[in-house]
C-alpha positions as CSV (number, residue, x, y, z in Angstrom):
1,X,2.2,-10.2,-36.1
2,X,-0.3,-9.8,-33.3
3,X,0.6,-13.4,-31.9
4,X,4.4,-12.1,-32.1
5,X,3.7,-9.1,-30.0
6,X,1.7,-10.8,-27.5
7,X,4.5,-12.9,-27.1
8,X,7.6,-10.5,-26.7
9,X,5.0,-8.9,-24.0
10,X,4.6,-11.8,-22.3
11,X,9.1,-12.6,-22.2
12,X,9.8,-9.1,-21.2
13,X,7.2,-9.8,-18.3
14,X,8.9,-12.9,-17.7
15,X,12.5,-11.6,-17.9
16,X,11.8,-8.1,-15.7
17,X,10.3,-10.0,-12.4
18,X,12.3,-13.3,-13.2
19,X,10.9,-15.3,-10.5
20,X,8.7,-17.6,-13.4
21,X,5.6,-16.8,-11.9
22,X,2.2,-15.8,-14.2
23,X,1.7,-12.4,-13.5
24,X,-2.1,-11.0,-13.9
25,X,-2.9,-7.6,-14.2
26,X,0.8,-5.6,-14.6
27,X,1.8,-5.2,-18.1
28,X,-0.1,-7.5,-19.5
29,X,-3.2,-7.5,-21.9
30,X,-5.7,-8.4,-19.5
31,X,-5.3,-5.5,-17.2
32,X,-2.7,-2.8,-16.5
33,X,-1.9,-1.5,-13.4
34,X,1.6,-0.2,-14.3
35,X,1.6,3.1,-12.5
36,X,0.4,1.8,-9.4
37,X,2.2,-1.5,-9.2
38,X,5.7,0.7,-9.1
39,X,4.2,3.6,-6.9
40,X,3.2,0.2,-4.3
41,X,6.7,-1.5,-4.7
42,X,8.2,2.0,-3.4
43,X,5.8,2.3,-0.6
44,X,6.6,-1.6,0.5
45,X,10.0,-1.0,0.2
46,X,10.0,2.6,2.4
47,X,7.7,0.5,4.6
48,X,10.3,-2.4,4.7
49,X,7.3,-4.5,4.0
50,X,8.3,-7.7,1.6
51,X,7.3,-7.4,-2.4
52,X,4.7,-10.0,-2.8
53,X,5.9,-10.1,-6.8
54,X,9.0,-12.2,-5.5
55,X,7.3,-13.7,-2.4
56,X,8.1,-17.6,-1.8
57,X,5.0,-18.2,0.6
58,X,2.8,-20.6,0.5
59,X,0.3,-17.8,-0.1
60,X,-0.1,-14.2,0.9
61,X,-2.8,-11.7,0.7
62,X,-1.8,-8.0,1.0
63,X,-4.6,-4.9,0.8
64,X,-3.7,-1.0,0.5
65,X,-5.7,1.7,1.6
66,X,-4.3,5.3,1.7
67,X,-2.6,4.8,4.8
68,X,-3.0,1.4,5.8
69,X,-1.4,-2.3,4.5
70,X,-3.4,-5.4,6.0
71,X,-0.9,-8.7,5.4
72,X,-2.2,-12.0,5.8
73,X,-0.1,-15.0,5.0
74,X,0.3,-19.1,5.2
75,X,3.8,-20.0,6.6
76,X,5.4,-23.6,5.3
77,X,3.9,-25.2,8.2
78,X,0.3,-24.0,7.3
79,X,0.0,-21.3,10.0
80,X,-1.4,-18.6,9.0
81,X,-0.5,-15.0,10.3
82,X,-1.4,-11.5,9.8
83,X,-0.5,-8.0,10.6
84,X,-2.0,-4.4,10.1
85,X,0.7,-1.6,8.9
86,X,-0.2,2.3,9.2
87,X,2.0,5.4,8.2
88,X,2.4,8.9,7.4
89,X,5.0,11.5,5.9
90,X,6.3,14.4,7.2
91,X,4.9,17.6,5.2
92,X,7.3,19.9,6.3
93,X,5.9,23.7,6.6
94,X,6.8,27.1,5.2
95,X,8.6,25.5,2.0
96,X,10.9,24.0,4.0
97,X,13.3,21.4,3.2
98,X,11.8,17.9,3.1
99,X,12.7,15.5,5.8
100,X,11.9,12.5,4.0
101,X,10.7,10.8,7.7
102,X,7.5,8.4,7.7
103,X,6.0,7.5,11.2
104,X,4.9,3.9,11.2
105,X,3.3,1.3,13.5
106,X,2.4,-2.3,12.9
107,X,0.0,-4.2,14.9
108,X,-0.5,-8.1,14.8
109,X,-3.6,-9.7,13.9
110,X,-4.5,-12.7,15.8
111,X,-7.6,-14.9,17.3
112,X,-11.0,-14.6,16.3
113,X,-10.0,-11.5,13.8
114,X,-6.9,-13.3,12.2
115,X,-9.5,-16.6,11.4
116,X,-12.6,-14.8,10.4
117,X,-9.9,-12.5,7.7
118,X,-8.4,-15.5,6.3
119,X,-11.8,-17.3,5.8
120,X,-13.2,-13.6,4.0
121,X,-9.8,-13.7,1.5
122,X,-10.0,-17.6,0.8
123,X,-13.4,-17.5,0.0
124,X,-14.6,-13.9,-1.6
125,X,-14.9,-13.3,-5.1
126,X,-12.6,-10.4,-4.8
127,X,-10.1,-12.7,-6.1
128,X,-12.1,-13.6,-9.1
129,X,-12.6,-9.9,-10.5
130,X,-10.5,-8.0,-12.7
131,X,-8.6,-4.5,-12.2
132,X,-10.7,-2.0,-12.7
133,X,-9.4,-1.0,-16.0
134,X,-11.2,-4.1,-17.2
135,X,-14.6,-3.7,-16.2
136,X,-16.6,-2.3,-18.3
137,X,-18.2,1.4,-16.9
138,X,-15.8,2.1,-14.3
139,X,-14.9,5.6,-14.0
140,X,-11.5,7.0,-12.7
141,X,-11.0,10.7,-11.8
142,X,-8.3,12.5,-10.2
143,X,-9.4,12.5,-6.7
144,X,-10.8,10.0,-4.3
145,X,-10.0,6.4,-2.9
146,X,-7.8,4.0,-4.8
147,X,-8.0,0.3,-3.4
148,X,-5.2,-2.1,-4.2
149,X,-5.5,-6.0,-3.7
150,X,-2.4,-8.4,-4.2
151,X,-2.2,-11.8,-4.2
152,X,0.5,-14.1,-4.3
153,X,1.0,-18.0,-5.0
154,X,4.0,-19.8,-5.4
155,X,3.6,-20.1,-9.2
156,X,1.5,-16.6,-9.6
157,X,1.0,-13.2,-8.2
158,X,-2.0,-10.5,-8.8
159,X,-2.3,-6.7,-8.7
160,X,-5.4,-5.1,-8.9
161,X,-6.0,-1.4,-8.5
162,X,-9.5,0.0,-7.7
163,X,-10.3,4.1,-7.7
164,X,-13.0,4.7,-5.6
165,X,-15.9,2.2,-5.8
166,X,-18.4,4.5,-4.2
167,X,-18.3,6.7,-7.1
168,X,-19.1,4.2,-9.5
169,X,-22.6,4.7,-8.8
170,X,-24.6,1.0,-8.7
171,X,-21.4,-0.8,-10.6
172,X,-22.0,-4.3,-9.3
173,X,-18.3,-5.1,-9.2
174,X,-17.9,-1.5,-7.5
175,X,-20.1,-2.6,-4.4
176,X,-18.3,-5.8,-4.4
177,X,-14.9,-4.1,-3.8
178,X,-16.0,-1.9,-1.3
179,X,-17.8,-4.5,0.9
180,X,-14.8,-6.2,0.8
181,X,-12.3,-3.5,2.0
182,X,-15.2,-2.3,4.4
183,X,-15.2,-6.2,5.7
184,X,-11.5,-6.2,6.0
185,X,-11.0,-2.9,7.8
186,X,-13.7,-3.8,10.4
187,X,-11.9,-7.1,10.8
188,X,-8.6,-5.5,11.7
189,X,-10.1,-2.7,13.7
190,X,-7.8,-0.7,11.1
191,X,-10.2,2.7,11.6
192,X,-9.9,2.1,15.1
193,X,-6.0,1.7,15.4
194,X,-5.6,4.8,12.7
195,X,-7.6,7.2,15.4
196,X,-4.6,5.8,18.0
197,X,-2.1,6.0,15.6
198,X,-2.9,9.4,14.6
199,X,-2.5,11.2,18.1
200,X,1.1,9.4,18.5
201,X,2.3,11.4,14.9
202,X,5.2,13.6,16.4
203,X,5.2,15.7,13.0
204,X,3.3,19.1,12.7
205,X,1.9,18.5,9.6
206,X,1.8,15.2,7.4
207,X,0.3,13.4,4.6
208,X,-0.3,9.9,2.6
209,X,-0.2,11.0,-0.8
210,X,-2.6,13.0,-3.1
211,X,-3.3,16.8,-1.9
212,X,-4.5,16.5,1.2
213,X,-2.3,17.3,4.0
214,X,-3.1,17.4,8.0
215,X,-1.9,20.6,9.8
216,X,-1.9,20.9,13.6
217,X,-3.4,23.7,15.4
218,X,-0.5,25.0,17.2
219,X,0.8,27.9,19.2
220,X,3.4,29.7,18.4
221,X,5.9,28.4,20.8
222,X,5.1,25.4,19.7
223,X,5.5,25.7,16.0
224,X,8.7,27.1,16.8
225,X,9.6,23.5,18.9
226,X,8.1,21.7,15.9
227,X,10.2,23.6,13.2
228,X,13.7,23.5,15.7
229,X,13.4,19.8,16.0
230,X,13.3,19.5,12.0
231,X,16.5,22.1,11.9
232,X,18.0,19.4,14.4
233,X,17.1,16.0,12.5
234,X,18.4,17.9,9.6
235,X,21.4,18.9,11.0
236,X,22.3,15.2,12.1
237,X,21.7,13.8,8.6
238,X,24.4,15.5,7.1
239,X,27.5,13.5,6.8
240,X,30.4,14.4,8.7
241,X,33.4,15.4,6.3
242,X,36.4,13.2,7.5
243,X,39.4,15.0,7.8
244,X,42.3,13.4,5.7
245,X,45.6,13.5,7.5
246,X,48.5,16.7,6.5
């Protein structure tokens, strides 16, 4: 009966991505990462970033921070590119109305950055350890950091979600992950770019998920500009009626 089960899993697997690629780590007995594998695919998509699930390169490599996507990937001919993605929401203010706008900047990764990146994905033994679901003595909590790392082949794709590897005290594979994103965000001069990034926001208050939101310090003329600029973007969103002839 067991053997049955495990194999219905395994065709409904199959059947919903439908691209006959193994998939490790989403729906599957040796990990589950369910809940973030569907909050990422909404993110890529709102990002117009491509879903590695269905990906037809050669191989591609994507990492998630909070606010921050690194890509790196191997074209037909063998050349390898990369870029850095960052973005944030609108939080609108006051209980107003959401905007639904996201401010987003990509930056290229190339020369000494883009060779040293692919030679730290190709060869680290991130790629070797489980979700975190499936290591034995690692914590989740409500709060904090979750890391996600996806991997994708022409015959397989992996998605592995990690919650905040400095709170798993001296966790081996803990320290591994977070020496890795550490690596990979110093490679990409991601902190760096963010800090740029974050003075260019044109909303007055925004957020990447969880409950954390960033409000500006503002006077109160220009909180007033802030909040008629939103009544504006608004305003031009809404459909115009067409009028049907008498």
């Amino acid at each position: 009966m067991k053997t049955l089960q495990t194999i219905t899993t395994l065709l409904i697997c199959f059947t919903s991505f439908g691209q006959g690629k193994i998939f490790y780590n989403v729906l599957k007995a040796d990990g589950d990462s369910t809940f973030w594998f569907k909050y990422q695919t909404t993110i890529a998509q709102k990002l117009k970033l491509p879903l590695l699930d269905t990906s037809t390169k050669t191989e591609y490599f994507r990492i998630w921070t909070n606010k921050q996507a690194i890509d790196l990937w191997q074209e037909k001919d063998g050349e390898f590119k990369s870029m850095l993605t960052t973005w944030t929401d609108e939080y609108p203010p006051y209980n107003e109305e959401p905007t639904n706008r996201t401010f987003i900047k990509t930056k290229q990764i190339s020369g000494d950055s883009l060779l040293m990146l692919r030679e730290l994905l190709i060869s680290n033994d991130i790629l070797f350890l489980p979700t975190d679901d499936s290591i034995k003595g690692w914590q989740k909590g409500v709060d904090g950091n979750t890391y996600i790392i996806e991997h994708s082949k022409k015959d397989s794709y992996s998605f592995k979600s990690y919650w905040t590897p400095k709170a798993q005290d001296s966790l081996k594979e803990a320290i591994l992950v977070q020496t890795f994103v550490d690596s990979v965000l110093n490679l990409t001069n991601a902190q760096t770019f963010w800090k740029e990034f974050s003075k260019e926001i044109p909303f007055e208050s925004y957020y990447n998920g969880g409950p954390s939101v960033t409000i500006r310090i503002l006077t109160e003329k220009q909180r007033k500009e802030y909040k008629k600029e939103r009544q504006n973007y608004r305003q031009q969103q809404i459909p115009k009626t067409k009028v049907g002839k008498q």
